[in-house]
mmJSON file of the N, C-alpha and C atoms, coordinates in Angstrom:
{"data_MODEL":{"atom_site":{
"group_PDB":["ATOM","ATOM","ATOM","ATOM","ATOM","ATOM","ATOM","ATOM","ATOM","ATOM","ATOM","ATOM","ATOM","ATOM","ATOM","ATOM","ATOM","ATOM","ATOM","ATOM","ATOM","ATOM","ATOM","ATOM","ATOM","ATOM","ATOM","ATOM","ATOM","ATOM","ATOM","ATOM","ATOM","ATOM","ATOM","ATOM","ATOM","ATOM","ATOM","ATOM","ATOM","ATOM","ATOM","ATOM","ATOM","ATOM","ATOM","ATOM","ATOM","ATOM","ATOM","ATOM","ATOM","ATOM","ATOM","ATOM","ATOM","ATOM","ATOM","ATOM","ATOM","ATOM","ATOM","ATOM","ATOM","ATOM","ATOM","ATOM","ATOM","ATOM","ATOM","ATOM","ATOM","ATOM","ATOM","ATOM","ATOM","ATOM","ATOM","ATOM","ATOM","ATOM","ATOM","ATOM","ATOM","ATOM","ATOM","ATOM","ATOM","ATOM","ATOM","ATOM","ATOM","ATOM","ATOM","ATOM","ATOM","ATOM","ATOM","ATOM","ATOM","ATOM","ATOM","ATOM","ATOM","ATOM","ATOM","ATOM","ATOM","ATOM","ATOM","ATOM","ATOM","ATOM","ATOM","ATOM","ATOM","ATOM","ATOM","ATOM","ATOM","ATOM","ATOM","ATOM","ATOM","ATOM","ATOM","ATOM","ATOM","ATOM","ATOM","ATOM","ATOM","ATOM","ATOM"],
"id":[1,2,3,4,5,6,7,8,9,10,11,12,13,14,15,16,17,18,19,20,21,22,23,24,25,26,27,28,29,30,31,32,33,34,35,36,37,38,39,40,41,42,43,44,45,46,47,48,49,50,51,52,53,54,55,56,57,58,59,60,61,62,63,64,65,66,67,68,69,70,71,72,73,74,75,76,77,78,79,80,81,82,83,84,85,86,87,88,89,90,91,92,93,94,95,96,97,98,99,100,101,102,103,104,105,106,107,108,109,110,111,112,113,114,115,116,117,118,119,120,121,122,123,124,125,126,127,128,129,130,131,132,133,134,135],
"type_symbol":["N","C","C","N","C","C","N","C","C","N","C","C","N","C","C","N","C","C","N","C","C","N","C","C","N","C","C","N","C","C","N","C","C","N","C","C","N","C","C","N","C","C","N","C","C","N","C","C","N","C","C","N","C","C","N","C","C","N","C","C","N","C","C","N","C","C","N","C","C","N","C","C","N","C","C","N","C","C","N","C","C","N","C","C","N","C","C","N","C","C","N","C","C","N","C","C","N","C","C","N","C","C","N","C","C","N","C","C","N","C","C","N","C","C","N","C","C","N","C","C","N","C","C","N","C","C","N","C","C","N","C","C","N","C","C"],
"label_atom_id":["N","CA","C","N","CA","C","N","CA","C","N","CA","C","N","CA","C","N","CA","C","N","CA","C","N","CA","C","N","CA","C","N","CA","C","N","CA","C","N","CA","C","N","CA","C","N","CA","C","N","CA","C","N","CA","C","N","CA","C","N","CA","C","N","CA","C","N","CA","C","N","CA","C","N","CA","C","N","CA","C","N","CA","C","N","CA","C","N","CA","C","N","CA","C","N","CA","C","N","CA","C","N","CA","C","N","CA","C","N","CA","C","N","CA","C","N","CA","C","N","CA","C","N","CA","C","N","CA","C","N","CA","C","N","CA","C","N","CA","C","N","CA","C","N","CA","C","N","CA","C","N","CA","C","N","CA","C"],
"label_alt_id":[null,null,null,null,null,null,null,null,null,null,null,null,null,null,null,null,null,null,null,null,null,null,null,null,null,null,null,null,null,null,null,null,null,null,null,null,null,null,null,null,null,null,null,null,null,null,null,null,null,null,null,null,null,null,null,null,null,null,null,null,null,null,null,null,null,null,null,null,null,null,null,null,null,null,null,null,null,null,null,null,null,null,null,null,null,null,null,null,null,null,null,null,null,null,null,null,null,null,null,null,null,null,null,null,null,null,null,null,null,null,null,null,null,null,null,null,null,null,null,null,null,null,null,null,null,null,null,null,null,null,null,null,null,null,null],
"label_comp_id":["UNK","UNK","UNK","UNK","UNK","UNK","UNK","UNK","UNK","UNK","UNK","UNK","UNK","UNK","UNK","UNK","UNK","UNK","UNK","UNK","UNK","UNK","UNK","UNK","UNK","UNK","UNK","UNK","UNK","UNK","UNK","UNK","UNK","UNK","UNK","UNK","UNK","UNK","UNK","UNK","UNK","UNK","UNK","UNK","UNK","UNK","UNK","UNK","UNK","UNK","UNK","UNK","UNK","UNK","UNK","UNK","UNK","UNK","UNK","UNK","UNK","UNK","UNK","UNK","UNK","UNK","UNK","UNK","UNK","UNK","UNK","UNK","UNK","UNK","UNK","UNK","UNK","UNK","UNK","UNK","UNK","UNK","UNK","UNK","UNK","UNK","UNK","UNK","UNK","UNK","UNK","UNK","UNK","UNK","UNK","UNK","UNK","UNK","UNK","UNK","UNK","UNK","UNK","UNK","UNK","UNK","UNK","UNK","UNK","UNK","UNK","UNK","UNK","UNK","UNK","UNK","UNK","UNK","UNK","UNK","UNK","UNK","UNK","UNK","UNK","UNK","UNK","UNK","UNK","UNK","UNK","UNK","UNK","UNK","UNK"],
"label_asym_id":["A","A","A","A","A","A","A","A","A","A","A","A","A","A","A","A","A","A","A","A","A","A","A","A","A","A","A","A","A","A","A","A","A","A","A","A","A","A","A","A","A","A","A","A","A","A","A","A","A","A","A","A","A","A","A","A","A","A","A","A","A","A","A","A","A","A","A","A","A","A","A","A","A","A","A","A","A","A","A","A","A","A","A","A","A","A","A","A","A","A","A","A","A","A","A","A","A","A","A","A","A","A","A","A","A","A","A","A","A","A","A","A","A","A","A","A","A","A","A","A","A","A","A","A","A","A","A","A","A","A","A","A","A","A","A"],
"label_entity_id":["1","1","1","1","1","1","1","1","1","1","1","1","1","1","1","1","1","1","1","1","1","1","1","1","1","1","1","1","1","1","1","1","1","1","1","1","1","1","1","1","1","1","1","1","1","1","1","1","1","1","1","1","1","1","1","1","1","1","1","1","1","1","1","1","1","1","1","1","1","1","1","1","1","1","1","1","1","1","1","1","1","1","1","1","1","1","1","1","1","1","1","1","1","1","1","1","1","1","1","1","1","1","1","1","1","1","1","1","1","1","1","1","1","1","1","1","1","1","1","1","1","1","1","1","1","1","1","1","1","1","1","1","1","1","1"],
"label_seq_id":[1,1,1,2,2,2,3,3,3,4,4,4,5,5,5,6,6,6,7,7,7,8,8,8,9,9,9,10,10,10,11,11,11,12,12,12,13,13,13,14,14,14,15,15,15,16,16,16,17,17,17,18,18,18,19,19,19,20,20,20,21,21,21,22,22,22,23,23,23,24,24,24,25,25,25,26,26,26,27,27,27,28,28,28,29,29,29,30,30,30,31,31,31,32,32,32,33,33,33,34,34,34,35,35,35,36,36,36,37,37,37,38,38,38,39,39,39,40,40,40,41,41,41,42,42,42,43,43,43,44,44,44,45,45,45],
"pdbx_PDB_ins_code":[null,null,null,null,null,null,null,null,null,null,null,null,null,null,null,null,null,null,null,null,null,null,null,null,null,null,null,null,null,null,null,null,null,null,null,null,null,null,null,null,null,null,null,null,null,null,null,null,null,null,null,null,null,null,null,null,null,null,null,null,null,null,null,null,null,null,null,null,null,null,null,null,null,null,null,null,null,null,null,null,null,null,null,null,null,null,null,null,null,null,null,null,null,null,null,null,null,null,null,null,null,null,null,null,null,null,null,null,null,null,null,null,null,null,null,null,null,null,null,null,null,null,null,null,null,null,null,null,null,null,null,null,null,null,null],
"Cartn_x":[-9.393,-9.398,-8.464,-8.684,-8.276,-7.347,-6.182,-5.813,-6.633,-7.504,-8.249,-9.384,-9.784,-10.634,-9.437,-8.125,-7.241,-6.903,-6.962,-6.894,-7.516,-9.176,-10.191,-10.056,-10.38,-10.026,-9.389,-7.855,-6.354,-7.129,-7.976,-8.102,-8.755,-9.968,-11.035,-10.213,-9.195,-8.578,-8.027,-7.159,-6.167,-7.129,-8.381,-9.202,-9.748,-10.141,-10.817,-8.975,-8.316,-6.949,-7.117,-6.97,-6.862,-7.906,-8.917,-9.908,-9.411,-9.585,-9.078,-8.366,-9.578,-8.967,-7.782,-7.936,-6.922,-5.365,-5.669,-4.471,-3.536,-4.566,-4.274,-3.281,-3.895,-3.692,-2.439,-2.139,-1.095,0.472,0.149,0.471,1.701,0.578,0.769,1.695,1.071,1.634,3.404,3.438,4.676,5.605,5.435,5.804,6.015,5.415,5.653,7.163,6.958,7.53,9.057,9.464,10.45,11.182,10.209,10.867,11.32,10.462,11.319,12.21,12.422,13.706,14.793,14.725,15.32,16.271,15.284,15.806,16.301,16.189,16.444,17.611,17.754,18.701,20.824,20.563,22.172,22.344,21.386,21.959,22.505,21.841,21.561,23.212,23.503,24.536,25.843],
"Cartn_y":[-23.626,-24.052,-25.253,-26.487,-27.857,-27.465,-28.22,-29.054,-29.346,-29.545,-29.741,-28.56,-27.815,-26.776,-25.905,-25.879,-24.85,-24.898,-26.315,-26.886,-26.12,-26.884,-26.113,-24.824,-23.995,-22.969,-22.118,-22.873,-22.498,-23.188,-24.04,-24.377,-23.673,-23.186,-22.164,-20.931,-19.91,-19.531,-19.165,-20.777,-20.674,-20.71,-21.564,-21.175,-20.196,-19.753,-17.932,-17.306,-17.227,-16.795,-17.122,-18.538,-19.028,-19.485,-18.098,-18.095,-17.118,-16.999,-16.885,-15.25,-14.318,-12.952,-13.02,-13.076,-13.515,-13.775,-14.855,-15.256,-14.296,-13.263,-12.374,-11.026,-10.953,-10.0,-10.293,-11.844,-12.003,-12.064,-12.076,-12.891,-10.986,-9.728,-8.731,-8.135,-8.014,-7.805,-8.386,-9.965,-10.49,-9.755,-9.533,-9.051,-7.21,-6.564,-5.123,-5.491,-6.304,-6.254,-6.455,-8.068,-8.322,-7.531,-6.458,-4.915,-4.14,-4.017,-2.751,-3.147,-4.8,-5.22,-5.197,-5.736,-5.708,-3.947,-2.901,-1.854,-1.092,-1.516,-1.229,-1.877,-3.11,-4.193,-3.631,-3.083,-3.127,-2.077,-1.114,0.681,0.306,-0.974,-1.252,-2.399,-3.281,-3.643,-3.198],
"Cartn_z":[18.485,17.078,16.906,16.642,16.098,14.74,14.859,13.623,12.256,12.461,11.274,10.986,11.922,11.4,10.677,11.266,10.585,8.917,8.974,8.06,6.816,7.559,6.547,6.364,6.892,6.685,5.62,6.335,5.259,3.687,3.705,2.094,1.613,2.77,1.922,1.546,2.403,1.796,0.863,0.671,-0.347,-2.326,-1.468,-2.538,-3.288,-1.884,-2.442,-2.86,-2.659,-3.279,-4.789,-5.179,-6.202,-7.504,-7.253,-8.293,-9.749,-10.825,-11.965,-11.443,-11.202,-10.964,-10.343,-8.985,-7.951,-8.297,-9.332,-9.752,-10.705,-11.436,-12.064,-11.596,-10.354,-9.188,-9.027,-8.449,-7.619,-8.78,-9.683,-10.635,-11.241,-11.656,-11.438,-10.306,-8.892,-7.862,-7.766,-8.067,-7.987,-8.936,-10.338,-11.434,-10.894,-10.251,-10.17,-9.08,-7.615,-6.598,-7.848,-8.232,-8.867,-9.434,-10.656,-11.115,-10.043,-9.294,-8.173,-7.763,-7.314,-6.383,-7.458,-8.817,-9.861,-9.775,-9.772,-9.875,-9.087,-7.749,-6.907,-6.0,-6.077,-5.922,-6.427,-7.66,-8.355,-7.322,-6.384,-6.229,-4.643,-3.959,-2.302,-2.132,-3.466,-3.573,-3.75],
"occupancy":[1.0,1.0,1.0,1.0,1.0,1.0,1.0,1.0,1.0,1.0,1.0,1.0,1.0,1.0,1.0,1.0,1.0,1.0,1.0,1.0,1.0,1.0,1.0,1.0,1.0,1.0,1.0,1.0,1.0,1.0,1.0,1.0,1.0,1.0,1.0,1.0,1.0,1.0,1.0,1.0,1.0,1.0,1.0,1.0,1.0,1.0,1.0,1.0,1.0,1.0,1.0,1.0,1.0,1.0,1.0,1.0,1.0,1.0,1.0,1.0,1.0,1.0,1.0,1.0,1.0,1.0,1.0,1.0,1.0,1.0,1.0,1.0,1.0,1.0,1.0,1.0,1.0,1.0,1.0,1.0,1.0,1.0,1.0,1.0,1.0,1.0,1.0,1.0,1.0,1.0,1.0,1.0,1.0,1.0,1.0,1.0,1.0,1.0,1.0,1.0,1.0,1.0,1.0,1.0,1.0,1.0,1.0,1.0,1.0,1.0,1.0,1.0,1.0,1.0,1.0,1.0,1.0,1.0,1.0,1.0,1.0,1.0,1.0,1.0,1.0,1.0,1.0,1.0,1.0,1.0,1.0,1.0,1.0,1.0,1.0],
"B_iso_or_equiv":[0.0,0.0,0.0,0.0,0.0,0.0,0.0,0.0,0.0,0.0,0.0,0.0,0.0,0.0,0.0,0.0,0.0,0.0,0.0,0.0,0.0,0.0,0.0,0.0,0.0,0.0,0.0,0.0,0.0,0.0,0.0,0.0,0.0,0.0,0.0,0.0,0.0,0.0,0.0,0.0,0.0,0.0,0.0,0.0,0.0,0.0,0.0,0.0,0.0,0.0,0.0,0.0,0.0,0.0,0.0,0.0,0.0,0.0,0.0,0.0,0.0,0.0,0.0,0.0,0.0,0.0,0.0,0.0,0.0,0.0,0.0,0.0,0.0,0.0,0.0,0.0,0.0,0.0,0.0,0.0,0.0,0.0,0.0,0.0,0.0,0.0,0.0,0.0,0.0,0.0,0.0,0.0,0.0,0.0,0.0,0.0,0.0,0.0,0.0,0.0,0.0,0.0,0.0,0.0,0.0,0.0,0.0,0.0,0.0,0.0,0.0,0.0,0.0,0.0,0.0,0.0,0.0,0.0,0.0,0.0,0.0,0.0,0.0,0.0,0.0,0.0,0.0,0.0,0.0,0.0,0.0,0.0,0.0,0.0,0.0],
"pdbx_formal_charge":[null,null,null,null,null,null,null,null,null,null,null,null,null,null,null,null,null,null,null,null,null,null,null,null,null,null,null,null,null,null,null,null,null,null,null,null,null,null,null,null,null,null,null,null,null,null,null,null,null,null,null,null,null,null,null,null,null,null,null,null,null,null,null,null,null,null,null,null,null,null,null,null,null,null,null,null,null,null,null,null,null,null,null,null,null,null,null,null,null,null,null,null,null,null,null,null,null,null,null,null,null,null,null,null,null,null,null,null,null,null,null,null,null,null,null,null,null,null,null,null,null,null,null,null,null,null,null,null,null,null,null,null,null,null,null],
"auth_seq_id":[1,1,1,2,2,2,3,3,3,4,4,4,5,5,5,6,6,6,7,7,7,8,8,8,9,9,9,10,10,10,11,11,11,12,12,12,13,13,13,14,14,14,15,15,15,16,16,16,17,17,17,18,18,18,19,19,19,20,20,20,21,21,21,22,22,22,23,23,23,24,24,24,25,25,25,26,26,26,27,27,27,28,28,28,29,29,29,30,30,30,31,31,31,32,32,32,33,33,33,34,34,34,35,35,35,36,36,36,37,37,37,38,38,38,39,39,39,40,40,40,41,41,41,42,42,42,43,43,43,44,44,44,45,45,45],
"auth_comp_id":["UNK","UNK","UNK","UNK","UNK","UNK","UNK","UNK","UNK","UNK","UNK","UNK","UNK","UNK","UNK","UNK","UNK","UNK","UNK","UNK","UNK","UNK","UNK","UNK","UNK","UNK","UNK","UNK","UNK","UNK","UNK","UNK","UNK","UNK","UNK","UNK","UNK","UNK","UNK","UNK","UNK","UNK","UNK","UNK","UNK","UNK","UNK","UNK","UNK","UNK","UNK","UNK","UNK","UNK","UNK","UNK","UNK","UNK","UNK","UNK","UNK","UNK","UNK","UNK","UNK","UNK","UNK","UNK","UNK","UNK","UNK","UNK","UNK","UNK","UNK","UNK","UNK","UNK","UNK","UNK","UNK","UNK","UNK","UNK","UNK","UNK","UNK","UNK","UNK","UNK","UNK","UNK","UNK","UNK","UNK","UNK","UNK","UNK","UNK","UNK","UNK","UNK","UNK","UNK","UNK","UNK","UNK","UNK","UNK","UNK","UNK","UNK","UNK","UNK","UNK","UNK","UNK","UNK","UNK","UNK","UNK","UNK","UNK","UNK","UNK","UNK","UNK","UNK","UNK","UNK","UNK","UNK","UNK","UNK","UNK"],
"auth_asym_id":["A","A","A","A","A","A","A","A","A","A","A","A","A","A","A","A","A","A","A","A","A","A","A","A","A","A","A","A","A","A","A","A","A","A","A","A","A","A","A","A","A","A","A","A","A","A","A","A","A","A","A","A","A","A","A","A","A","A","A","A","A","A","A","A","A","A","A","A","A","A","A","A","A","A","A","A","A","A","A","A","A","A","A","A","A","A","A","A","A","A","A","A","A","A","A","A","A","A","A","A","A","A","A","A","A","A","A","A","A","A","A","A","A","A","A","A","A","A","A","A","A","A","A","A","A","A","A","A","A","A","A","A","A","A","A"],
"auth_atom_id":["N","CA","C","N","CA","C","N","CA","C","N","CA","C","N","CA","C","N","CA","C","N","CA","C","N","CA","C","N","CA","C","N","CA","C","N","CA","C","N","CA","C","N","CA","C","N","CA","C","N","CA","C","N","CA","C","N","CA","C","N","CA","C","N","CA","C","N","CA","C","N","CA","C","N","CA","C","N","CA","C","N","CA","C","N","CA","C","N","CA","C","N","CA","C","N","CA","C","N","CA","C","N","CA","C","N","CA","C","N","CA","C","N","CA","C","N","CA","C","N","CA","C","N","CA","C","N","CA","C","N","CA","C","N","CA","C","N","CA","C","N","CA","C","N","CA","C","N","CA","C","N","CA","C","N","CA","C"],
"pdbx_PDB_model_num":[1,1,1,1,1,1,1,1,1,1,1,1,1,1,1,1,1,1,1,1,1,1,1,1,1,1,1,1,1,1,1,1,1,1,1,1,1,1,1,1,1,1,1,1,1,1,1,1,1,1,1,1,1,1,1,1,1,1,1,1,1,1,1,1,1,1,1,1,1,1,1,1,1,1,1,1,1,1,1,1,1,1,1,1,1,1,1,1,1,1,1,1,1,1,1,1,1,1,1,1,1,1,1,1,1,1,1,1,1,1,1,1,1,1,1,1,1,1,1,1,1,1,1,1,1,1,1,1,1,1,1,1,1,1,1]
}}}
């Protein structure tokens, strides 16, 4: 695999990632992780 097929690839990817749902998802996902580390963070310090 070339430099540039990786390329492609990584865009189709990042595309299929970055369709409206997706973004919704990730968007969620980031927001749950942040709370847990948030709450979890003051007890590990």
């Amino acid at each position: 695999m070339t430099l540039k097929e990786k390329k492609k690839s990584l865009r189709k990817s990042v595309r299929r990632v970055f369709k409206k749902d997706n973004i919704v998802k990730a968007v969620i996902i980031f927001a749950t992780v942040i709370l847990i580390l948030t709450s979890i963070l003051p007890y590990l310090l």
